[in-house]
C-alpha positions in Angstrom: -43.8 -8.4 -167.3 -40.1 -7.6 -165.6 -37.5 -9.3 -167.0 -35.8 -11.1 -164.0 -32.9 -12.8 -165.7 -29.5 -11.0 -164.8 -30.9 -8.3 -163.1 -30.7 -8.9 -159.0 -27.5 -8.7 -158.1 -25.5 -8.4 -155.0 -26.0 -5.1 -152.7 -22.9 -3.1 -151.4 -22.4 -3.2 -147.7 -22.8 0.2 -148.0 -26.0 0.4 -149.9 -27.9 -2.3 -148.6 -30.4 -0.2 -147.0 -30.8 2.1 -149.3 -33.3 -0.1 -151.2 -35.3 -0.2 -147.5 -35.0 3.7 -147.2 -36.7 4.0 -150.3 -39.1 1.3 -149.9 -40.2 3.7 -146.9 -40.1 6.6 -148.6 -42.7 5.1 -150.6 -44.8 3.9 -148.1 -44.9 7.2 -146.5 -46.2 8.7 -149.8 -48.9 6.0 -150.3 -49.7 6.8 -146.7 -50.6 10.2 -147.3 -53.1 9.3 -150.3 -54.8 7.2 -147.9 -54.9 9.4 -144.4 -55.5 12.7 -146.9 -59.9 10.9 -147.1 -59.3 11.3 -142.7 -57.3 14.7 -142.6 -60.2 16.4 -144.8 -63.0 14.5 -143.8 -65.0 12.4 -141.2 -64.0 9.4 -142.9 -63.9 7.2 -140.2 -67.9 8.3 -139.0 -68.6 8.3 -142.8 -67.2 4.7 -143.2 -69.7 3.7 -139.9 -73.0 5.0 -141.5 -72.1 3.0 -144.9 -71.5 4.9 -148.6 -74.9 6.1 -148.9 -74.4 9.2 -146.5 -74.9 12.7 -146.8 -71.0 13.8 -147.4 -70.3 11.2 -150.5 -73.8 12.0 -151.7 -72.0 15.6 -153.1 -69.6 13.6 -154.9 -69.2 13.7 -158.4 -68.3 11.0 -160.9 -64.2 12.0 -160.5 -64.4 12.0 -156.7 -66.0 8.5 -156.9 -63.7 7.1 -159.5 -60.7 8.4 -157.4 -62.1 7.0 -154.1 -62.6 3.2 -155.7 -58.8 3.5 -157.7 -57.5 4.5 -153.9 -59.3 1.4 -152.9 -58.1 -0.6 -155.2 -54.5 0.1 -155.3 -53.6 1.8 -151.7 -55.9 1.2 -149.1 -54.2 -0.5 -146.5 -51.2 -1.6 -148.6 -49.2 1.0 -147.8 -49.9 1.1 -144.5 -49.0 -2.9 -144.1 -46.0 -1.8 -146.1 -44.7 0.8 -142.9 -45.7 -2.0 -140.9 -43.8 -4.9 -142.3 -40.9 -2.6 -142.7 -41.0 -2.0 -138.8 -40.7 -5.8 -137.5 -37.8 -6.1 -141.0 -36.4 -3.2 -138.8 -36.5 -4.6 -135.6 -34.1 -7.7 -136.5 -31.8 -5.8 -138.0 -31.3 -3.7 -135.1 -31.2 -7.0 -132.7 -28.5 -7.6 -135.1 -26.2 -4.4 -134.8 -26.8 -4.8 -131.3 -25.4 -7.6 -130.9 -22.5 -7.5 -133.0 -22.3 -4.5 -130.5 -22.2 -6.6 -127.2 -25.3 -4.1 -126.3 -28.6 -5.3 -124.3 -31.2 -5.6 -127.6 -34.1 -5.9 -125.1 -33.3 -3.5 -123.4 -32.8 -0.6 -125.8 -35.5 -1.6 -128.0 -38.0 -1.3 -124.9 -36.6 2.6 -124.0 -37.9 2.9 -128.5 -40.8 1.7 -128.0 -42.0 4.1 -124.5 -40.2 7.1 -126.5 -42.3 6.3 -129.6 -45.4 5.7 -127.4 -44.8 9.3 -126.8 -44.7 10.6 -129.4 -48.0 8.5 -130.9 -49.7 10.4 -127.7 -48.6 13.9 -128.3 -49.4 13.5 -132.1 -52.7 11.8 -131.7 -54.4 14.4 -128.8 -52.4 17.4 -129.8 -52.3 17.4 -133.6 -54.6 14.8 -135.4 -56.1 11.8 -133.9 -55.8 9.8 -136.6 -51.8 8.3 -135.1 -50.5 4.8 -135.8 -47.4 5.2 -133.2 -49.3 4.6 -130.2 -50.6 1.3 -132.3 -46.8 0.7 -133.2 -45.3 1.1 -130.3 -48.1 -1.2 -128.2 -47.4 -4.2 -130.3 -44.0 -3.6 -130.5 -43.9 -5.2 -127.0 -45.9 -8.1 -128.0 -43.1 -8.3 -130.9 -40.4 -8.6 -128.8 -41.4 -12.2 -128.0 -40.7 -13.0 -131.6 -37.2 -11.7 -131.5 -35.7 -15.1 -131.2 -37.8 -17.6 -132.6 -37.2 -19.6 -136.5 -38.4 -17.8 -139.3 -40.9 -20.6 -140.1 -42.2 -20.1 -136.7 -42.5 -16.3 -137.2 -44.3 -16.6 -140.7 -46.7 -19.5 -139.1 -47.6 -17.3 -136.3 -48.5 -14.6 -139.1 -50.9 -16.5 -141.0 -52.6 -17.9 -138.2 -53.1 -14.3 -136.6 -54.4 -13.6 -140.4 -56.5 -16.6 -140.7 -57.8 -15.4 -137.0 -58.8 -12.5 -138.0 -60.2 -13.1 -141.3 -62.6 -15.8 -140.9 -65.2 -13.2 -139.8 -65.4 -11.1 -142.6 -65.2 -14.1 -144.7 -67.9 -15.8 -143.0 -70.2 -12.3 -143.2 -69.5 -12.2 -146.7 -72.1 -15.1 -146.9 -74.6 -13.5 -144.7 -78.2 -13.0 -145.3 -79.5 -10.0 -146.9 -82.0 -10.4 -143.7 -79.0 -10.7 -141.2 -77.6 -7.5 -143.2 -80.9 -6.1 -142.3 -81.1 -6.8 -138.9 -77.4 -5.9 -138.1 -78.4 -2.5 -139.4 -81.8 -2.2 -137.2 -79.7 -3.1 -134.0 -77.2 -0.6 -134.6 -79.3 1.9 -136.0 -78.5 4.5 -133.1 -75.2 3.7 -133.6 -75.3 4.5 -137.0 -77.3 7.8 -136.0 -74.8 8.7 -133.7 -72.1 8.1 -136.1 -73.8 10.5 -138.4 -74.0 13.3 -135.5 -70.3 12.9 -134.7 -69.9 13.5 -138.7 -71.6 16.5 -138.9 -70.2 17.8 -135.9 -66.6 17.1 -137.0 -67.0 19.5 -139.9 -68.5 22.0 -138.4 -66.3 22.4 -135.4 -63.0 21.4 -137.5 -63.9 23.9 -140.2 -64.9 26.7 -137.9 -64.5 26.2 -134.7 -62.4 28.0 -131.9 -58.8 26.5 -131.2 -60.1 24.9 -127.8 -63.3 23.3 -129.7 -61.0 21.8 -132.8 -58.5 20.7 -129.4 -61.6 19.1 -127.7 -63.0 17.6 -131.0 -59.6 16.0 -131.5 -59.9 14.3 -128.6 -63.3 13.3 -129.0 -62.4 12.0 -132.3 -59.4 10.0 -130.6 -61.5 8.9 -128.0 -64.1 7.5 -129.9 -60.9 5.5 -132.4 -60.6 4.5 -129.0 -63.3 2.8 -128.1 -63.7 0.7 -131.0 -60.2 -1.0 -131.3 -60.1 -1.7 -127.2 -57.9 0.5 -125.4 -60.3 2.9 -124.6 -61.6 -0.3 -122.4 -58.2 -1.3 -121.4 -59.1 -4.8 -123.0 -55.9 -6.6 -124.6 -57.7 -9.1 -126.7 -60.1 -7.0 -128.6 -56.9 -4.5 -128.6 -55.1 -7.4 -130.1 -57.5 -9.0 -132.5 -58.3 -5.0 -134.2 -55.0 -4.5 -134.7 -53.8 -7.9 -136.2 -53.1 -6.9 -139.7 -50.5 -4.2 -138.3 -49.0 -7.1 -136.6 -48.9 -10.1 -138.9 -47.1 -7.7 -141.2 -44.2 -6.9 -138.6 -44.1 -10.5 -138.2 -43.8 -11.2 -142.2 -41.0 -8.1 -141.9 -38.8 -9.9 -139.5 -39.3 -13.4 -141.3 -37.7 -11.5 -144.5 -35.3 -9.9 -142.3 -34.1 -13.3 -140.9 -34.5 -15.1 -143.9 -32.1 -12.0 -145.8 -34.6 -12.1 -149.0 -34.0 -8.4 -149.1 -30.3 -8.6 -147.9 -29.0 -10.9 -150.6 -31.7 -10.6 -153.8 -29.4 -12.8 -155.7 -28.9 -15.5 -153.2 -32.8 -15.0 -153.3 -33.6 -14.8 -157.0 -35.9 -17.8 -157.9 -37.8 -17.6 -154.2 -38.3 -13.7 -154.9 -39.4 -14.2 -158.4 -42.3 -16.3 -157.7 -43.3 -14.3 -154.6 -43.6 -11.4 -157.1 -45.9 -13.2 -159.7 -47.8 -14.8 -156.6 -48.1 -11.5 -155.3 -49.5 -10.2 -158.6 -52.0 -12.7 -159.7 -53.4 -12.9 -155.7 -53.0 -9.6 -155.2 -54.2 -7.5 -158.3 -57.5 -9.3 -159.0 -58.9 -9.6 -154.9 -58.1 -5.6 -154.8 -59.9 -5.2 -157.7 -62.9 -6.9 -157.0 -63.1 -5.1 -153.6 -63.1 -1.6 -155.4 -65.9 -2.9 -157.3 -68.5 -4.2 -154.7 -66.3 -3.1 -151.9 -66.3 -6.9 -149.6 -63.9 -6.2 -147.0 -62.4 -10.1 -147.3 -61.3 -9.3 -150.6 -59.2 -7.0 -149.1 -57.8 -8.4 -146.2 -56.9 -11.2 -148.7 -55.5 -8.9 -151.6 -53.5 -6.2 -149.5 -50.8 -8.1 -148.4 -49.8 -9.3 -151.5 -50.4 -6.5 -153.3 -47.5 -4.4 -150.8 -45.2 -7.6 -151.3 -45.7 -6.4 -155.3 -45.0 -3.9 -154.5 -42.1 -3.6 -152.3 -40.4 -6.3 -154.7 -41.0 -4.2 -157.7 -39.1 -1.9 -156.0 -36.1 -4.0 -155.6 -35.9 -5.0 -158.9 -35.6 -1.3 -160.1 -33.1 -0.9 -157.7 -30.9 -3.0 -160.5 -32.3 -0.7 -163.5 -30.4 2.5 -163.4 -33.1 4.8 -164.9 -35.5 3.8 -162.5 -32.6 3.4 -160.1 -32.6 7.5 -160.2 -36.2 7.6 -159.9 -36.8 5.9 -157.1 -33.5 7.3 -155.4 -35.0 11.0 -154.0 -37.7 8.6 -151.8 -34.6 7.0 -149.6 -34.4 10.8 -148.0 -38.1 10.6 -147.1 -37.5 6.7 -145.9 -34.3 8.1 -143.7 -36.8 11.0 -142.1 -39.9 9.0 -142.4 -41.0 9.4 -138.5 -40.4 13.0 -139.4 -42.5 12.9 -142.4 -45.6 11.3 -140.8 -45.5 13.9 -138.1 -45.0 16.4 -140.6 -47.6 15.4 -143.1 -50.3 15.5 -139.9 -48.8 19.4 -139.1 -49.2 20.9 -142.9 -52.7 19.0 -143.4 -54.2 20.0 -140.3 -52.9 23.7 -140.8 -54.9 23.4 -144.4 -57.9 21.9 -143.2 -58.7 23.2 -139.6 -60.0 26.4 -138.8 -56.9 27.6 -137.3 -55.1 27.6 -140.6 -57.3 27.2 -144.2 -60.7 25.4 -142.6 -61.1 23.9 -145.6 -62.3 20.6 -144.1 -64.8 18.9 -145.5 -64.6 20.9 -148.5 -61.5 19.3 -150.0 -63.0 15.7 -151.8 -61.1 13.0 -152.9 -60.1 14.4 -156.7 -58.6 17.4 -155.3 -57.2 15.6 -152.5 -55.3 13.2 -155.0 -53.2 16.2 -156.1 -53.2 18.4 -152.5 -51.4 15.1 -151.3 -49.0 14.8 -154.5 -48.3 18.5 -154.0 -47.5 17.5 -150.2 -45.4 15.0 -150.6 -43.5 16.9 -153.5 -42.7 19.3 -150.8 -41.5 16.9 -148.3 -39.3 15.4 -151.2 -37.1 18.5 -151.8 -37.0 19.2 -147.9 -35.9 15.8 -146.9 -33.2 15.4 -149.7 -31.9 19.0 -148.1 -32.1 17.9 -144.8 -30.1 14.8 -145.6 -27.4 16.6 -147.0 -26.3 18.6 -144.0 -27.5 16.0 -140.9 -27.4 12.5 -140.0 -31.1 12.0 -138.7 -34.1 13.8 -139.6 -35.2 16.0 -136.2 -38.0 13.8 -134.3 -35.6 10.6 -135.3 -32.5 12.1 -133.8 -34.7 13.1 -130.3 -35.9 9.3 -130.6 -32.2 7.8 -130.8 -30.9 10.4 -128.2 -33.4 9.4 -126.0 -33.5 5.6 -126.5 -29.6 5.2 -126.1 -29.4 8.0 -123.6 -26.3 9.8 -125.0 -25.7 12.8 -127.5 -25.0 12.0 -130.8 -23.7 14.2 -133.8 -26.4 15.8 -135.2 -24.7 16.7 -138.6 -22.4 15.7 -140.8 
């Protein structure tokens, strides 16, 4: 256990968001272990048929093993992790722009259309698999958040949770004979999942330019239709996307309530969130890489990214680790950059107009083609950071939100 006694102390002005840089530094990094299973594979059509398919069916023991310890420890929490960061980023801007005399609403409006760009161009011209669009959607809905109590924010959050919970919870006790008729009703479905998988492959593997072009947006289109927009319907748009948005709800709360502002002010309140976090988080992640019930992981994954993110915080204050951790705050400064980026070198190595190694890369190998990845993007960003202020797709977003030039470099 970490010793807590004496070691939060206060922040510098000038460092206090260094410890959020490198909290998304991290999150970027954990990100990549998770998309690296959609970059090299169908794993969203593979994920559809169930785990008895024909792809996993060529695993072997260490491919397995890695897939349940990604399951375990970083599915989803890294992701909820970028997301609570987002709404802790949001207040802090209302702040500064308000200390500023400026119109929060306003700017933060001109963000999100710039980063719903952006989440369009990366999801239909380089890999489907984009979160912006996701990000920048909700944002809106976040916006009606910006003023309200942090009690209200956080009770808002675990009612969207509860919400959107309660099904999986309630399947978990199903029938093996409701299993068996879920799967009979959707067994074209399931058929056609398989198809699409197959396809993918082949077409991403070897295909033409224009084919891998048209499968991406097959691929997107399809991502499309199950979470609602494809439909244009809000509420099932809404409800799919409600862990992503419970978490920039609990970001905000922090971010109001300055847990991560003044740790010290915070100690006893952040101490117990951390062994909280542990003993909720640790064992319902576990037991969901073991017999793989969704609930369990809905349940577990936020606290597991609050363990975290805290752990994190408390090694800020350890000055070992302290150097450690520091080279991620370069990634956490670029990290819009980095997303994009990590979509750019994958899909050069896995589709057929670079490598084509897709679907031949399996999760073992992808463990360390991702470490190897992010490695790179390590030494690049803490370069890039020495010479210029924002990393290139952030300094297009702030030009464009604010509408003026800004120095590029230092």
């Amino acid at each position: 256990m970490l010793k807590f006694v004496n070691t939060l102390r206060p922040i510098p002005q000038s460092q206090r968001l260094k410890h959020i840089d490198i909290i998304r530094g991290v999150a970027i990094f954990g990100i990549l272990f998770v998309n690296m299973a959609h970059f090299s594979y169908p794993d969203l059509y593979l994920h559809i048929i169930g785990p008895d398919n024909f792809f996993m069916k060529e695993w072997g023991r260490l491919d397995s093993l890695t897939d349940q310890l990604l399951n375990m420890f970083v599915q989803m929490k890294f992701i909820m992790m970028f997301s609570f960061l987002f709404g802790f980023g949001m207040i802090l801007m209302m702040e500064r722009a308000i200390d500023k005399g400026e119109n929060f609403v306003r700017i933060f409006m001109r963000r999100l259309l710039v980063l719903l760009l952006f989440g369009f161009i990366h999801a239909f011209l380089i890999w489907d698999g984009d979160i912006l669009t996701e990000y920048a959607l909700l944002g809106f809905i976040l916006l009606l958040f910006r003023n309200r109590k942090p009690k209200t924010i956080l009770t808002w959050a675990i009612i969207f949770y509860l919400l959107f919970l309660i099904p999986f919870v309630m399947m978990t006790f199903s029938s093996p004979t409701e299993t068996s008729e879920w799967i009979e009703e959707n067994e074209s479905f399931i058929a056609e999942s398989e198809q699409n998988a197959k396809q993918a492959i082949h077409v991403y593997s070897k295909g033409t330019f224009t084919e891998v072009a048209q499968q991406r947006i097959h691929d997107r289109k399809f991502y499309m239709s199950l979470n609602g927009m494809a439909s244009l319907n809000p509420i099932i748009y809404f409800y799919s996307n409600i862990p992503y948005f419970c978490m920039f709800l609990l970001g905000a709360y922090f971010a109001k309530k300055r847990f991560f502002h003044l740790p010290t002010a915070h100690q006893s309140t952040l101490k117990k969130l951390w062994i909280v976090s542990l003993l909720i988080g640790l064992p319902t992640n576990i037991m969901f890489g073991i017999n793989q019930n969704e609930s369990l992981l809905l349940i577990g994954a936020p606290f597991l990214m609050l363990f975290y993110a805290l752990t994190i915080i408390f090694f800020m204050n350890r000055p070992l680790l302290n150097r450690l951790l520091k080279p991620f705050s370069a990634v956490g400064k670029t990290a819009l950059s980095n997303y994009i980026l990590q979509s750019l070198i994958a899909t050069t190595i896995f589709y057929s107009y670079g490598l084509g190694l897709y679907g031949s890369v399996k999760p073992f190998m992808g463990l360390f083609l991702s470490m190897a990845i992010f490695a790179f993007q390590l030494v690049i960003s803490n370069l890039w950071v020495r010479h210029f202020r924002y990393g290139p797709i952030e300094y297009i977003w702030r030009v464009m939100t604010y509408r003026k030039v800004i120095p590029f470099k230092y």
